[in-house]
N, C-alpha and C positions, 0 to 999 in steps of 0.2 A: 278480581281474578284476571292474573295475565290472558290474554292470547299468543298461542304457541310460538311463536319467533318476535314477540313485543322485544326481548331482550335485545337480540341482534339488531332489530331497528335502530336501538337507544344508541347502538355504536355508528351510528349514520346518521345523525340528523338532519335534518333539510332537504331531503330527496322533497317529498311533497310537507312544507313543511304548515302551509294551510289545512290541511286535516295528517294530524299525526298515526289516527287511527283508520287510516285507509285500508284496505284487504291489500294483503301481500301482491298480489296481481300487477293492483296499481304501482306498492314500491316496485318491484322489479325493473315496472316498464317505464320509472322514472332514471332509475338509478343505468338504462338502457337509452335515455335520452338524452342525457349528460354522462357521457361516459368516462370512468377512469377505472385504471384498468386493475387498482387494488381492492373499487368498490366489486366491480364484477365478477373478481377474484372469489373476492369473500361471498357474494352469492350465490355465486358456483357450487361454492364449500357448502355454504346452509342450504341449497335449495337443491341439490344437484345442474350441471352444466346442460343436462336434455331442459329442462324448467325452464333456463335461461336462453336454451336457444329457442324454445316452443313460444315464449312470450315475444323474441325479436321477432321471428315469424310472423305473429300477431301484428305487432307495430307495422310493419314492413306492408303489407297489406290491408292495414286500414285506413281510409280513405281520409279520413279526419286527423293526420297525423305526421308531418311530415320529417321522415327519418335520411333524408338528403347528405346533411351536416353529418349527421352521427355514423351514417353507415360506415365506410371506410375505419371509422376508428372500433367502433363496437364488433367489425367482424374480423379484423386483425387480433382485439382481445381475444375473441374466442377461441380464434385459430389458437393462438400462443398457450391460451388456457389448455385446448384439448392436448397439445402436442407436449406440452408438459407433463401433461396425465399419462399420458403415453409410454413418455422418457421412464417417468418412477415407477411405470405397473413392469416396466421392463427389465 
C-alpha cells in the first residue's frame, strides 16, 4: 500500500535519496535545503505554501542545521510563490 504523496515523491528523486521512505517532513526540509525553485513550486502545490513555510521556520531555528547557504534563495522562492498566488486569486 502506497503512503499518500509516495506518488509526488516518485517525481523528485534524490531529495533524501538514502531512505526513500522518509516522512514527508523530512522531504520537504530537504527539498528546503537544496533549493530550486520548481521543486518548491510543486510542494507548494501538494502540500500547501503555509506546510512549506512552517517547515522553513523549523529549519531556520534548529540548532543542528545550518540554513546560511540556502536562506536567501529559499525565501525569495517563497516570496515569488506567494505573490504569484496572489496575482491568479486576483
Amino acid at each position: 500500500m502506497k503512503k499518500p504523496h509516495q506518488e509526488f515523491w516518485e517525481l523528485h528523486p534524490g531529495l533524501v535519496w538514502s531512505n526513500p521512505d522518509a516522512p514527508d517532513s523530512v522531504l520537504i526540509r530537504a527539498a528546503l535545503l537544496r533549493p530550486r525553485f520548481q521543486t518548491l513550486l510543486d510542494v507548494a502545490m501538494e502540500f500547501s505554501l503555509e506546510r512549506l513555510q512552517q517547515e522553513w521556520e523549523l529549519l531556520k531555528t534548529d540548532p543542528e542545521v545550518n540554513t546560511r547557504s540556502a536562506q536567501p534563495i529559499v525565501e525569495r522562492c517563497l516570496r515569488n510563490i506567494e505573490q504569484g498566488w496572489h496575482h491568479a486569486a486576483a
